[in-house]
MARPAFI-401104 format. One line per field, with one value per residue (C-alpha): residue in one letter; x, y, z; residue number from 1. Coordinates in steps of 0.02 Angstrom, whole numbers, plus 50000, padded with zeros to 5 digits. Each point is the difference from the previous one (the first is absolute). Example, Ala and Ser with C-alpha at 12.3 -4.5 7.8 and 13.67 -1.06 7.14 Angstrom:
// residues 2
r: (A,S) $
x: (50615,50069) $
y: (49775,50172) $
z: (50390,49967) $
k: (1,2) $
//
This chain:
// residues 480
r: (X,X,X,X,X,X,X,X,X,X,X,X,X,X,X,X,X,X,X,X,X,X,X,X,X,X,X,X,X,X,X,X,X,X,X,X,X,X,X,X,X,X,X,X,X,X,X,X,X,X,X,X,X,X,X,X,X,X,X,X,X,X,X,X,X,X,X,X,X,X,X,X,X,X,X,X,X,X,X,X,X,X,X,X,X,X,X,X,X,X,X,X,X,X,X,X,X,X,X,X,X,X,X,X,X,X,X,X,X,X,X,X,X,X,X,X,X,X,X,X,X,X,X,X,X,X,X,X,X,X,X,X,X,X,X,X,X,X,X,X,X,X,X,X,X,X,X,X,X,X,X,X,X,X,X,X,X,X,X,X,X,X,X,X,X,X,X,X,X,X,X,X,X,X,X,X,X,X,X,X,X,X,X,X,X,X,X,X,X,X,X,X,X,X,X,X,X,X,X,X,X,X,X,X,X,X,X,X,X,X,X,X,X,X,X,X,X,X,X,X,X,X,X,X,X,X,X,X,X,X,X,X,X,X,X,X,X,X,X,X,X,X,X,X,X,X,X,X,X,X,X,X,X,X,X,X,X,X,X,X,X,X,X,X,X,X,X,X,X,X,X,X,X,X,X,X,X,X,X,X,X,X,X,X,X,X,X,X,X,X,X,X,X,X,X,X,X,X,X,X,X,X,X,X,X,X,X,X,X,X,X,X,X,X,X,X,X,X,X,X,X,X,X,X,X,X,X,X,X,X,X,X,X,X,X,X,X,X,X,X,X,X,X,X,X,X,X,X,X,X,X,X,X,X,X,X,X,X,X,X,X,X,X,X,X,X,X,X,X,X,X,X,X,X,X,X,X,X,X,X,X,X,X,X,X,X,X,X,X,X,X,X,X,X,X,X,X,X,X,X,X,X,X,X,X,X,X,X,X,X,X,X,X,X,X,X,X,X,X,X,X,X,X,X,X,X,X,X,X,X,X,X,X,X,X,X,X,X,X,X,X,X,X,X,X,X,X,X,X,X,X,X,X,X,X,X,X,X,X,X,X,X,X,X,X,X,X,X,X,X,X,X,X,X,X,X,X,X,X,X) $
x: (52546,50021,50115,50164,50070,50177,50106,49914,50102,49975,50026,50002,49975,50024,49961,49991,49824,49979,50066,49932,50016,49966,50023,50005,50015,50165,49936,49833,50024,49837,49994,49942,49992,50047,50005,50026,50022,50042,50133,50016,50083,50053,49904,50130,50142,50038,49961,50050,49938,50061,50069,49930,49861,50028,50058,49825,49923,50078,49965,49823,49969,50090,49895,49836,50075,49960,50088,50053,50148,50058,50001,50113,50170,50064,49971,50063,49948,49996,49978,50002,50158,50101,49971,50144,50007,50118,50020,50107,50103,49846,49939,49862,49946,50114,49850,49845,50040,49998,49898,50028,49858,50118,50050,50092,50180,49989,50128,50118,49960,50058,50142,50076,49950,50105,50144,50029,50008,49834,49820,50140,50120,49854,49899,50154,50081,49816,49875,49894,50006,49968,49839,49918,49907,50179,50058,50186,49926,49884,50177,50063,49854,50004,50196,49978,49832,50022,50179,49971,49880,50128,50139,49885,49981,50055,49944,49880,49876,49852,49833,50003,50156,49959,49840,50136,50108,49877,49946,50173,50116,50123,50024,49947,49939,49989,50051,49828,49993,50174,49995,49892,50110,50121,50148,49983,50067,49943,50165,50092,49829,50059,50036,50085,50126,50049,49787,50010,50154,49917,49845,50087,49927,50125,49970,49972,49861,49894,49934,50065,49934,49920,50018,49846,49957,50097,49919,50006,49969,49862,49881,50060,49878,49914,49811,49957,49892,50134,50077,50186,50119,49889,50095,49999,50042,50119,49847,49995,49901,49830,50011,50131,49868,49875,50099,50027,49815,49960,50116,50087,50102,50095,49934,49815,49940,49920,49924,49940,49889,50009,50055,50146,49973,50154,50036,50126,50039,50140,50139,50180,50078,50074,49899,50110,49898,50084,49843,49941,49820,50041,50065,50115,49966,50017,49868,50002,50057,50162,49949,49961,49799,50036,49863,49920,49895,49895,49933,49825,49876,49844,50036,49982,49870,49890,50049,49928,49854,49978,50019,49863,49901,49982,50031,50141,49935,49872,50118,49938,50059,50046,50049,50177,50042,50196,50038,50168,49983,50183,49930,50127,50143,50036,50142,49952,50040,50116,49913,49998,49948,49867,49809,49841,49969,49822,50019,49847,49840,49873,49813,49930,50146,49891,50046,49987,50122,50156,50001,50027,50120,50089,50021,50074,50118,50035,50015,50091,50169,49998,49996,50100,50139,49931,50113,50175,49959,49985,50131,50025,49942,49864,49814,49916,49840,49992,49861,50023,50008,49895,50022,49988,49857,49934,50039,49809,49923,49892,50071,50158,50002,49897,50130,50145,49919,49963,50184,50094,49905,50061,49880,49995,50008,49958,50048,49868,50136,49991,50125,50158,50123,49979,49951,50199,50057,49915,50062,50170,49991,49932,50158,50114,49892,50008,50156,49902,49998,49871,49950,49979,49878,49897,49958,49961,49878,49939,49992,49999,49846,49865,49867,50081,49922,50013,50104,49923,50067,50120,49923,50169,49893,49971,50215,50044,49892,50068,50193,49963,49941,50168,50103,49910,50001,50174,50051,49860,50045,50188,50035,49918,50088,50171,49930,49928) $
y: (58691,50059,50110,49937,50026,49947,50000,49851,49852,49864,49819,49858,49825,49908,49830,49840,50046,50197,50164,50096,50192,50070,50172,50038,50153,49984,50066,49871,49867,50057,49917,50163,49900,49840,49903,49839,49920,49814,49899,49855,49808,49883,49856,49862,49890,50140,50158,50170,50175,50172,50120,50141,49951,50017,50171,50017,49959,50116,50145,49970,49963,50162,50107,49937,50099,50154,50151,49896,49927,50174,50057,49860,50043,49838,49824,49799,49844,49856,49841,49807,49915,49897,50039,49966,50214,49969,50183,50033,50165,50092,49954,49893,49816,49871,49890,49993,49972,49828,50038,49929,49866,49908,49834,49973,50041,49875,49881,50155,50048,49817,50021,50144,49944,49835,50084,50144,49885,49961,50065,50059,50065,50110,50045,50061,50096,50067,49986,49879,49830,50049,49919,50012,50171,50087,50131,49904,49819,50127,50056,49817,49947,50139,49985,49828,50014,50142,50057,50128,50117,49971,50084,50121,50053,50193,49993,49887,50044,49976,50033,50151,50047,50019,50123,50089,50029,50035,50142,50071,49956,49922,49804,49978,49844,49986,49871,49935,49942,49952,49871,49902,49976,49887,50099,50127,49918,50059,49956,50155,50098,49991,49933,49829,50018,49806,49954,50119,49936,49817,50022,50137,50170,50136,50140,50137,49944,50007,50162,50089,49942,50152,50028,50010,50172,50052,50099,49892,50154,50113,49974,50052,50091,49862,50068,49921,50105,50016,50205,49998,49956,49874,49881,49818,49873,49852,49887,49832,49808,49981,49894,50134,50133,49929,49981,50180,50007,49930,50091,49829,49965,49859,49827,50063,49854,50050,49866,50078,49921,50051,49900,49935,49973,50065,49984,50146,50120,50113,49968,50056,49844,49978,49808,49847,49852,49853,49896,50164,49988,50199,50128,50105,50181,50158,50104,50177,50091,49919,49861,49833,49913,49813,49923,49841,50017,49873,50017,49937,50102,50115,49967,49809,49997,50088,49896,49840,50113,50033,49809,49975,50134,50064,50173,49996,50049,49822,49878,49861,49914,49831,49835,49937,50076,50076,50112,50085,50115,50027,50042,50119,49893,50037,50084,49959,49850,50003,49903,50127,49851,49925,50024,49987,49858,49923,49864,49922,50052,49881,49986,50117,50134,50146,50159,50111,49886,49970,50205,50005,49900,50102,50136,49858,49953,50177,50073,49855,50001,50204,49934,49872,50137,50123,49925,50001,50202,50058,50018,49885,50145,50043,50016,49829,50056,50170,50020,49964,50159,49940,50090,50013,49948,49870,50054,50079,49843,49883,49862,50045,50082,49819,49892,50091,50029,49817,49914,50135,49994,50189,50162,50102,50174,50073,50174,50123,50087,49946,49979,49988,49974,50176,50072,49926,50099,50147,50012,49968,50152,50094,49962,50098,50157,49971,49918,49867,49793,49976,49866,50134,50088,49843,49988,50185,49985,49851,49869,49835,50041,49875,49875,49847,49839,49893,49827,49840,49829,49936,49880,49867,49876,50073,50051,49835,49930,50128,49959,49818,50036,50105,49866,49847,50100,50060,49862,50063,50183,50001,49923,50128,50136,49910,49998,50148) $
z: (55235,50206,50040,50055,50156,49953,49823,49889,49941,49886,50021,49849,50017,49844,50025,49904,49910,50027,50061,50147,50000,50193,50028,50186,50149,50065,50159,50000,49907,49918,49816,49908,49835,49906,49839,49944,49839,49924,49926,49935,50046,49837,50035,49922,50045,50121,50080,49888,50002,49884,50113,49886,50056,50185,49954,49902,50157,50113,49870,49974,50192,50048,49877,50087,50156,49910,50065,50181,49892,49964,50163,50071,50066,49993,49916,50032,49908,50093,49873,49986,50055,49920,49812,49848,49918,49868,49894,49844,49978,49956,50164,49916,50042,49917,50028,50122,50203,50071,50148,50187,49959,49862,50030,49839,50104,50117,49934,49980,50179,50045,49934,50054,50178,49963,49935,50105,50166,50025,50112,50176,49905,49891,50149,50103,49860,49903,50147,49895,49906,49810,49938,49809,50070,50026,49844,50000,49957,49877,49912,50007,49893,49884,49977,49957,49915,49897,50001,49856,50136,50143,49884,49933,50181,50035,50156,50126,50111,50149,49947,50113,49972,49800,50064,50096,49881,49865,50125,50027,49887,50114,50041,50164,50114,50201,50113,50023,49821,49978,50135,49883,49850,50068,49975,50131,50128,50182,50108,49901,49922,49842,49812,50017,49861,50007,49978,49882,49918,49998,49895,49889,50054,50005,50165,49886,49927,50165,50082,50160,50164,50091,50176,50113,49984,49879,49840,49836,49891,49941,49870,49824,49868,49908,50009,50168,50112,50142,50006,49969,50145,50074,50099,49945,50155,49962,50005,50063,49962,50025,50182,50067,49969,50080,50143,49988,49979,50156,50096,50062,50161,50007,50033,49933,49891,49849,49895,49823,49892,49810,49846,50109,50179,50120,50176,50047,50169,50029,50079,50060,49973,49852,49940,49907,49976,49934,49973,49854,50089,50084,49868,50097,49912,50039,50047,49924,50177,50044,50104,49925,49950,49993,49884,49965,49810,49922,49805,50026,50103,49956,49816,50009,50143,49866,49853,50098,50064,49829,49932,50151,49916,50168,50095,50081,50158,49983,50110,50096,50162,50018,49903,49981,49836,49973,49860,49958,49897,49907,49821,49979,50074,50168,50083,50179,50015,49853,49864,49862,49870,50094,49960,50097,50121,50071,50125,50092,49860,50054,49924,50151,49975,49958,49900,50146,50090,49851,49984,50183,50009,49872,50122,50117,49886,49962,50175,50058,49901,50060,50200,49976,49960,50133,50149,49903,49951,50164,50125,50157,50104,49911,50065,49920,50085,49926,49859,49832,49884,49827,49880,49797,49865,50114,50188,49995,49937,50125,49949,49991,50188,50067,49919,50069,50173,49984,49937,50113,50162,50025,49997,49843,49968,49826,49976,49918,49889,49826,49885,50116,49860,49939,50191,50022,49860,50045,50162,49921,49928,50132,50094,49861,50059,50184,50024,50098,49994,49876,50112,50135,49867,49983,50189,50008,49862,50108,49836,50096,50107,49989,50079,50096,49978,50143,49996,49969,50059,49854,49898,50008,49919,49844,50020,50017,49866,49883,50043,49991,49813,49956,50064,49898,49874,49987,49882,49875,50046,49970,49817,49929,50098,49923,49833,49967) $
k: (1,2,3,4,5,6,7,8,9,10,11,12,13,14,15,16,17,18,19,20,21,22,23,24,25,26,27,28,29,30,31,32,33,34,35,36,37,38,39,40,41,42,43,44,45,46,47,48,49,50,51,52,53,54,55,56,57,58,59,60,61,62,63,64,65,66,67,68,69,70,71,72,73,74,75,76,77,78,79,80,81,82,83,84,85,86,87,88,89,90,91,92,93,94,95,96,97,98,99,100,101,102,103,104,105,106,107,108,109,110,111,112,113,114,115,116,117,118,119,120,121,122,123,124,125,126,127,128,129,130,131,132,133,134,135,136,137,138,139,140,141,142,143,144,145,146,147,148,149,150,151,152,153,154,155,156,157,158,159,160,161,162,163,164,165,166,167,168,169,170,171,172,173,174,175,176,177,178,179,180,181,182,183,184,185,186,187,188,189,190,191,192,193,194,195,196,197,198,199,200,201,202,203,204,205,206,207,208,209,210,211,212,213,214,215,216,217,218,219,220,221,222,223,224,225,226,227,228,229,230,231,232,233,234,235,236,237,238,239,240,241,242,243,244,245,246,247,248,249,250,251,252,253,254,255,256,257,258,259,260,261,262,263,264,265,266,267,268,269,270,271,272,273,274,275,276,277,278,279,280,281,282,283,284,285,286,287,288,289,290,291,292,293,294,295,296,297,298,299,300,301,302,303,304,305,306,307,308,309,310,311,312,313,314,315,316,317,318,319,320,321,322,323,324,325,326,327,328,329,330,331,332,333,334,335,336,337,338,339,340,341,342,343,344,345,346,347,348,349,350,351,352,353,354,355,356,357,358,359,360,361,362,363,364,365,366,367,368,369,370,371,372,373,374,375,376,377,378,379,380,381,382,383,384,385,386,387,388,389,390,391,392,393,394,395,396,397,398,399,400,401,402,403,404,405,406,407,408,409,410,411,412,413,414,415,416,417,418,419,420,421,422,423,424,425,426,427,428,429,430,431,432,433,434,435,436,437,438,439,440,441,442,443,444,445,446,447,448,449,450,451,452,453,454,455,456,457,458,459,460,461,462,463,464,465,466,467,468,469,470,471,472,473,474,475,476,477,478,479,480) $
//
């Protein structure tokens, strides 16, 4: 390990399949050491994971630190958004999480959209339009579906906010996070006691909101290699940390390819989309990230890749093939029942040419959002920040490049969720905007890859498709 030139801190991303462990120079942004270390998804009718394991994770990536861990000064675990916690008096799981990738609430999410006024009166009051992915249609389904864990519940939580608190000892959340439940609602930053009130959750059973800046706690004595006192940040979800990470100003796109794909940039306007397309969240600072998410990206371009038995990297140009590739669902558009689609498979389709058009069909629900998450004033010529699994990826960069006619730039900083989280905490120490932290450790640095003419062709093909196939699409969304 160098020697430090500032106090070291330690950021956590825990994220759908593992947890990241970066400990980092304040004053640098040098990563001094890391660890990593796996969980695991159910695989069935929907999408479950043991929090103890998440908690596994974090301890076993944290001891591959070594003595870096030790030295920190202060800690902040940034995780996946959206995920169902629900904790009995002992403060263990009632059950395992429904994660953000569960479709099995999407009736329930109907529902309360229906009877609580409908998509306006939601975005105005909430800042979003609650789909399957949000952790109040999560708490509708398990209410309904299994009523004994809902009463067994002692207290409910965010999948970061349950490493927080395992941490501390105290019940703690941020805004960030919040914003994605459904019952935060962003026109007075906090609980809505009437949501709250409709689908049966009583107030106390949720953790404080932390202000930006503000100390969660410390870390309690539990054998963890942190010294005593360490400060633990309030934390935030995975997509405000990486805007943290990155060091974002507002109206910077940022289009992030990982299991989901999301379109988000900053801004100081707080976002209401009726149509539910645009998330209106909160980013982790006190300004606002409006969002656009879809389920299907890196993880479902390599499931066809591997159906293909093909690299992923082995595309071909050409041919009139259209694939969408919802096999998760899809949340963007909002079609969380329907399945994978190819249109147009003809006898000289090659291989090469139906995985590339899974990118297409991938990149192309992501665009289509890009316009409604950035502000009328914002600079639509600017380059795209890619970022995530995917954003280093030729074919990834090409098809974007290609579908968005706009340059590229790919920061060289890995792992921005936990760079975000990181610099979260280096703000406790300095008293400065973690985003501030971010720039000064110069995170979102990176080659720029010129713009190519937009390929409207293949974008009008691949709308064409979605709208023909909307009959086929939307049954199963109702059904499900």
């Amino acid at each position: 390990m160098s020697a430090a030139e500032g106090p070291l801190v330690v950021g956590v991303d825990s994220s759908t399949q593992s947890t990241k462990v970066l400990v980092v120079d304040a004053a640098t942004g040098e990563v001094v050491a890391s660890g990593q270390a796996p969980h695991t998804v159910s695989a069935g009718a929907g999408r479950e994971s043991d929090p103890r394991q998440w908690w596994d994770a974090l301890c076993t990536a944290l001891d591959q630190c070594g003595e870096a861990a030790h030295e920190a000064a202060a800690v902040s675990v940034a995780g996946q958004q959206h995920g169902l916690v629900v904790l009995d008096a002992d403060g263990d799981p009632v059950r395992p999480a429904l994660l953000w990738n569960d479709v099995r609430s999407a009736p329930q999410a109907s529902r309360l959209v229906r009877d609580l006024g409908g998509p306006a009166v939601w975005a105005e009051r909430t800042g979003s339009v609650p789909g399957a992915s949000f952790t109040i249609a999560k708490w509708a389904w398990l209410a309904e579906n299994e009523p004994e864990a809902a009463r067994s519940a002692a207290a409910v939580r965010l999948p970061h906010d349950y490493l927080t608190e395992r941490l501390t000892g105290v019940a703690a959340t941020d805004r960030g996070d919040a914003s994605g439940t459904g019952w935060w609602t962003s026109a007075t930053e906090a609980y809505d006691e009437e949501v709250l009130a409709r689908v049966g959750l009583e107030p106390k059973l949720l953790p404080r909101v932390v202000r930006p800046g503000e100390v969660a706690g410390t870390v309690r004595d539990h054998g963890l290699p942190f010294s005593k006192g360490t400060l633990v940040a309030s934390g935030t979800g995975d997509n405000a940390a990486a805007a943290l990470g990155l060091g974002l100003r507002p109206g910077t796109p940022v289009l992030s390819l990982g299991t989901s794909g999301t379109v988000y940039a900053v801004s100081e306007h707080r976002p209401a989309d009726p149509t539910g397309t645009v998330a209106g969240f909160a980013d982790a600072r006190g300004d606002w990230l409006p969002l656009a998410c879809t389920l299907n990206c890196t993880l479902a371009v390599d499931r066809v890749a591997a159906l293909l038995g093909r690299d992923r990297e082995a595309v071909e140009p050409g041919g009139a093939v259209t694939l969408l590739p919802y096999l998760d669902g899809e949340r963007t558009p909002n079609l969380p029942g329907a399945s994978g689609l190819v249109h147009g498979w003809r006898h000289d389709t090659t291989a090469g040419q139906l995985l590339q058009a899974a990118y297409d069909g991938a990149v192309h629900a992501l665009l289509g959002a890009l316009d409604r998450v950035l502000d009328q004033d914002a600079d639509r010529t600017a380059p795209l920040l890619l970022i995530g699994g995917g954003a280093r990826g030729a074919a990834w960069q090409q098809t974007v490049r290609r579908l968005s006619g706009r340059p590229v730039q790919v920061p060289q900083a890995r792992e921005l969720v936990a760079l975000g989280a990181a610099a979260q905490a280096a703000g406790l120490l300095t008293g400065e905007d973690p985003a501030a932290v971010a720039r000064r450790w110069r995170t979102a640095e990176g080659p720029v890859l010129d713009a190519v003419p937009r390929d409207e062709e293949t974008l009008a093909r691949i709308s064409g498709v979605l709208s023909d196939a909307a009959p086929l699409l939307a049954p199963a969304s109702r059904d499900r």
